[in-house]
Every structure is written in structure tokens, then in C-alpha cells.
Backbone bond lengths (Angstrom), bond angles and torsions (degrees), N, CA, C in turn:
res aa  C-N    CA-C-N  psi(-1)  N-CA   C-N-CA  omega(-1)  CA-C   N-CA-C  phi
1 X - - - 1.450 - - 1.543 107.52 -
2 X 1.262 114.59 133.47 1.408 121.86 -167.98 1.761 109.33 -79.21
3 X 1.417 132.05 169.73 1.449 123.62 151.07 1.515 122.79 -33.19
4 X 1.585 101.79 -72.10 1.175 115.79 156.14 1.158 138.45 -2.81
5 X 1.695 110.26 -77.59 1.329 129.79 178.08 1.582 87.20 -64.31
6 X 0.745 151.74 -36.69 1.627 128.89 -144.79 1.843 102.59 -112.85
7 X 1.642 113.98 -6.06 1.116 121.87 158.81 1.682 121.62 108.77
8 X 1.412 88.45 23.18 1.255 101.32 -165.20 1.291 111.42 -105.84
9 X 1.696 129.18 91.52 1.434 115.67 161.87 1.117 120.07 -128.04
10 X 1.253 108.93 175.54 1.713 121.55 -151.09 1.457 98.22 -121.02
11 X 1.458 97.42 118.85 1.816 88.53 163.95 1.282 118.54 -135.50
12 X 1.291 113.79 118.61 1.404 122.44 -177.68 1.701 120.24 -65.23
13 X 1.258 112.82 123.53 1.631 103.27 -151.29 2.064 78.11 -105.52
14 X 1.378 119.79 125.13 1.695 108.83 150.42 1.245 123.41 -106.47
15 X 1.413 100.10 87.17 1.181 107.33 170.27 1.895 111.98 -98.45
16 X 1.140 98.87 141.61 1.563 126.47 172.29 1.540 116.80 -45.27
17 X 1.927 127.71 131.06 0.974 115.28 169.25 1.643 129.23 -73.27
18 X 1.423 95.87 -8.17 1.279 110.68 -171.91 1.599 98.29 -123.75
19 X 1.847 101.03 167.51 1.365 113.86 -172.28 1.924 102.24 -153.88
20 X 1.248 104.76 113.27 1.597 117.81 -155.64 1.988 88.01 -100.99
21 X 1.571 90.20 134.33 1.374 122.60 -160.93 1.585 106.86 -125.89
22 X 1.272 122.08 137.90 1.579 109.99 172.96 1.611 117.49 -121.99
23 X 1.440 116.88 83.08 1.867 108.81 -166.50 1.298 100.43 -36.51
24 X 1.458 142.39 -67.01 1.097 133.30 -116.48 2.270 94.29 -112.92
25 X 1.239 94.65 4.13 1.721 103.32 178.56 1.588 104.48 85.51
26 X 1.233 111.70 168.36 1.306 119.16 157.89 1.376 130.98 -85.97
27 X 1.354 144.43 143.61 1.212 131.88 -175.51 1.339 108.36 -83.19
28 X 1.646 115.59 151.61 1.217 122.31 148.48 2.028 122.08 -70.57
29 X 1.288 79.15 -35.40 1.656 102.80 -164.90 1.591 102.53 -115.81
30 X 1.300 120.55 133.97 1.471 127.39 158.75 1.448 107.12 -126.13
31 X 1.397 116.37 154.53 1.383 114.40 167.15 1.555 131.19 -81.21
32 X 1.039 140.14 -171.14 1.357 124.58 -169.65 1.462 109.43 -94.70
33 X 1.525 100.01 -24.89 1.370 81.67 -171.57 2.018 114.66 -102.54
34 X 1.412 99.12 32.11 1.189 116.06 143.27 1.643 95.89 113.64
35 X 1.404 117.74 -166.38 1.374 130.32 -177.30 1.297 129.46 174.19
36 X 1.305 123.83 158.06 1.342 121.51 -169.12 1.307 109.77 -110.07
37 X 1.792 127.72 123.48 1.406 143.27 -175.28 1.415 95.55 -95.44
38 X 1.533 117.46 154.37 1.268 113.68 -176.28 1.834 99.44 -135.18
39 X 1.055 109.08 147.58 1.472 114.46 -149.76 1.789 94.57 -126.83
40 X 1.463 116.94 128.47 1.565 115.02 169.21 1.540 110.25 -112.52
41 X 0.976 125.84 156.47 1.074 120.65 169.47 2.013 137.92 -133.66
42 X 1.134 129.45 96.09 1.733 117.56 -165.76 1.072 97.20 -77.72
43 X 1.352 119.91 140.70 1.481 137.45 169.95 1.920 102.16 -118.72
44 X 1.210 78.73 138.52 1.619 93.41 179.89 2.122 105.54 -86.77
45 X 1.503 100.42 125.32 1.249 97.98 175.69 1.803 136.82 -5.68
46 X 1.414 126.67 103.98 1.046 100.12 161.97 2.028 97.22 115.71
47 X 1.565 106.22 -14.20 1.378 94.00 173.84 2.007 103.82 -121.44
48 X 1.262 119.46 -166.56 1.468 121.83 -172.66 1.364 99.32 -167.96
49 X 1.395 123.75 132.13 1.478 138.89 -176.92 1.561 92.85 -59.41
50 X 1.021 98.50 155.75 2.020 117.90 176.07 1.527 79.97 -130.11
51 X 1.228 134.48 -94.91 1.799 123.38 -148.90 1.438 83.20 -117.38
52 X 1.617 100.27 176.77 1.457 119.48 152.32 1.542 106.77 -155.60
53 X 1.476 115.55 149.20 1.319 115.98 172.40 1.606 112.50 -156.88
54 X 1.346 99.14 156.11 1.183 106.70 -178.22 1.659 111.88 -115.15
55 X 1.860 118.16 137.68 1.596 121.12 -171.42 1.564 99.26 -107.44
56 X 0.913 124.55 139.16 1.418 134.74 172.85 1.614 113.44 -140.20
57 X 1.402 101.28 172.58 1.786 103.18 -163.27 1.418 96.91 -172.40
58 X 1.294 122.12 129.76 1.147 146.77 -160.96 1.555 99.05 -98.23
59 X 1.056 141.77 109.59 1.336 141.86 119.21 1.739 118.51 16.84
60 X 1.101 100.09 -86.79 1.700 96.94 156.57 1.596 146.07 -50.02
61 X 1.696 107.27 -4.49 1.532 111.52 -175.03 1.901 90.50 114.53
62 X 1.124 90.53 145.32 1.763 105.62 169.19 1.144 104.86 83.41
63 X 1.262 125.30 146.32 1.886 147.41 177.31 1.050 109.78 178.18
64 X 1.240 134.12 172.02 1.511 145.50 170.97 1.519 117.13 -155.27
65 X 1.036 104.55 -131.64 1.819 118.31 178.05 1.846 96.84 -167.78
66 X 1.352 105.20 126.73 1.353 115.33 143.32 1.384 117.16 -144.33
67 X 1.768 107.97 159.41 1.212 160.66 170.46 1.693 99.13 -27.28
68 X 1.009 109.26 110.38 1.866 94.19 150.20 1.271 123.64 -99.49
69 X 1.619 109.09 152.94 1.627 116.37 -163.73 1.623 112.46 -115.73
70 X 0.929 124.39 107.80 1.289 161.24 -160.81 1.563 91.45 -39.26
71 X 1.597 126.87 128.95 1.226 123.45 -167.93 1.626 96.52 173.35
72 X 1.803 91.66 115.43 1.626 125.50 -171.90 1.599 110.49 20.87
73 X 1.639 103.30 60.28 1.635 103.61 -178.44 1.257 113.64 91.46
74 X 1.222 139.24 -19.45 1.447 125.46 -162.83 1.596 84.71 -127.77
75 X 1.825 102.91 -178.24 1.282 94.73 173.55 1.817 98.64 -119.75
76 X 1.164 112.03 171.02 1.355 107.90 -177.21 1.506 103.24 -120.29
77 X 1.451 129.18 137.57 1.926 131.89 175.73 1.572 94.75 -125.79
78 X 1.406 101.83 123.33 1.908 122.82 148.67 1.366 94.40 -79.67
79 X 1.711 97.51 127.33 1.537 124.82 171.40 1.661 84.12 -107.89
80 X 1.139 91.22 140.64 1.573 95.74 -175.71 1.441 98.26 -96.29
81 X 1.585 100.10 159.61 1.838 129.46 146.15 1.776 99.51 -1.39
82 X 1.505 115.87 116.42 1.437 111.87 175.08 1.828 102.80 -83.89
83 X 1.187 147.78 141.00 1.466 143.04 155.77 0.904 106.58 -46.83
84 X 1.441 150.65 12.49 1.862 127.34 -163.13 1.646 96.51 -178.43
85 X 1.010 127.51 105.99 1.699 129.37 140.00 1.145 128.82 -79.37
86 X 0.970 120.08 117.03 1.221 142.25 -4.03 1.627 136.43 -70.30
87 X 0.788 156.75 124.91 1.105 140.99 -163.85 1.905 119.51 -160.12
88 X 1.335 126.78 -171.93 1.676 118.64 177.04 0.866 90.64 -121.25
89 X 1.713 106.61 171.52 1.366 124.58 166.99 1.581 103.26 -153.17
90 X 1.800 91.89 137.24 1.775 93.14 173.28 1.158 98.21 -114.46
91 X 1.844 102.69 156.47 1.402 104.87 -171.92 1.596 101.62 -154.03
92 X 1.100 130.55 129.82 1.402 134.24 155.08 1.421 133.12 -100.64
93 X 1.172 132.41 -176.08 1.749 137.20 168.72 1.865 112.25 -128.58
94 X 1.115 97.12 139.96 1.489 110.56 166.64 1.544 121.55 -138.21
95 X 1.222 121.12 150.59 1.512 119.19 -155.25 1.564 102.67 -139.77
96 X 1.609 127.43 99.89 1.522 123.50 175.19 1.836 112.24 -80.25
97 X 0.996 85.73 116.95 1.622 97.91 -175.20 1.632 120.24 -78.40
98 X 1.130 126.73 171.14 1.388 103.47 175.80 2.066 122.17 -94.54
99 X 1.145 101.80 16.25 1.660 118.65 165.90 1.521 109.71 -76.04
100 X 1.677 123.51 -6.85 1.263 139.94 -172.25 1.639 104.02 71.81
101 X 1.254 127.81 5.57 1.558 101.01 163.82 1.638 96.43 -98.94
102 X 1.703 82.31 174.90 1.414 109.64 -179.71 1.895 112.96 -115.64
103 X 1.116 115.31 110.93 1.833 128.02 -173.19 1.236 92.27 -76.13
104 X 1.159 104.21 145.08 1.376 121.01 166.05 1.923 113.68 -118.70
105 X 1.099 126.25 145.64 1.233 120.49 -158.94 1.523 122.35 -86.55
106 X 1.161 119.59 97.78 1.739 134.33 -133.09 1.986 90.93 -62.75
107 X 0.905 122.94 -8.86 1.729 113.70 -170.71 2.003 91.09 -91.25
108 X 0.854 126.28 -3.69 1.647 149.00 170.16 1.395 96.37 61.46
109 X 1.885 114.79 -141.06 1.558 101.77 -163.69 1.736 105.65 -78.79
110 X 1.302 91.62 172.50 1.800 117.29 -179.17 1.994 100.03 -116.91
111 X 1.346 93.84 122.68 1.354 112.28 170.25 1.303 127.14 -80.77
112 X 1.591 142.92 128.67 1.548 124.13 -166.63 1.744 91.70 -150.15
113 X 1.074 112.74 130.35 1.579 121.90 165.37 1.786 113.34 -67.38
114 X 0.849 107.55 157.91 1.079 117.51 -169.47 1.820 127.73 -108.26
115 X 1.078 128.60 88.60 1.931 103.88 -143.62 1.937 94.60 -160.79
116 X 0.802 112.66 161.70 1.805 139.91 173.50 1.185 104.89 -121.62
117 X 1.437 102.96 136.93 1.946 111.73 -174.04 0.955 117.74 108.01
């Protein structure tokens, strides 16, 4: 008689120690000459952020990755200067925990137009 047959299964649940929050929302709209996203983060008992960063990519050419800087609990990311107005920008978050992985933020990237006015 198998596990199975006898009712026995196993399910491995991966769920995340952390759970990524945004006080101030996400934008639809950023300006060109750039802006600051603000990043929260819940940690489940027992772990502590090591890095966090955010990847973005311009519609027009150019993206990178930067660092967020630690500010009253949350973290704060400069999206830089876009090359082109109007233009998009994609952008996500990732969070290195102290278990040595790095989460990535399960709702994946955030889309934002790009514009003045």
C-alpha cells in the first residue's frame, strides 16, 4: 500500500520569510527627473534584512540596480533621471535576508509612465 493510498501527502508550502509593503503606494506616474519609492518590509520572527535593492529599466534603453537606504523602518530607492520624456519604466524590489537568500517580491515588476505635468 502506497503513502498515497493510505492518505498520506506531503506538501511543501514556499512561502517567504518576508512580506514587501509600500506606505506611500506605488506610482503610476514618475517624473523624469527621477524619484524616490519607499519600500516596507515584515519579517517573520527570527530573521534581519542584509541588503535590499531595487532593478528598473527604462523603456527607452538604460536600467540598473540600486541599494535602498534605510529610513524610519522602511527602506527608501532613488530611481534615477529617465533619458527620454516621455517615456516607461519597470521596476521591481528584492530583499537579502539574513538565512543568506535573497526574496524577490512575489506581486513581480511595477509599471510607471514616465511624464512632466
Amino acid at each position: 500500500c502506497s503513502d498515497f493510498q493510505r492518505g498520506l501527502i506531503v506538501v511543501k508550502l514556499d512561502l517567504a520569510p518576508v512580506g514587501f509593503t509600500y506606505p506611500e503606494g506605488l506610482p503610476e506616474t514618475v517624473p523624469s527627473s527621477g524619484t524616490d519609492l519607499v519600500l516596507g518590509v515584515d519579517l517573520e520572527a527570527g530573521f534581519s534584512v542584509t541588503s535590499t535593492s531595487m532593478a528598473y529599466s527604462f523603456a527607452s534603453g538604460g536600467g540598473g540596480t540600486v541599494a535602498g537606504t534605510p529610513s524610519g523602518g522602511n527602506f527608501v530607492f532613488s530611481l534615477p533621471a529617465s533619458p527620454d520624456c516621455p517615456d516607461e519604466v519597470s521596476y521591481s524590489f528584492s530583499v537579502g535576508l539574513s538565512d543568506g537568500n535573497t526574496y524577490d517580491d512575489p506581486a513581480g515588476s511595477s509599471l510607471a509612465a514616465v511624464a512632466d505635468g
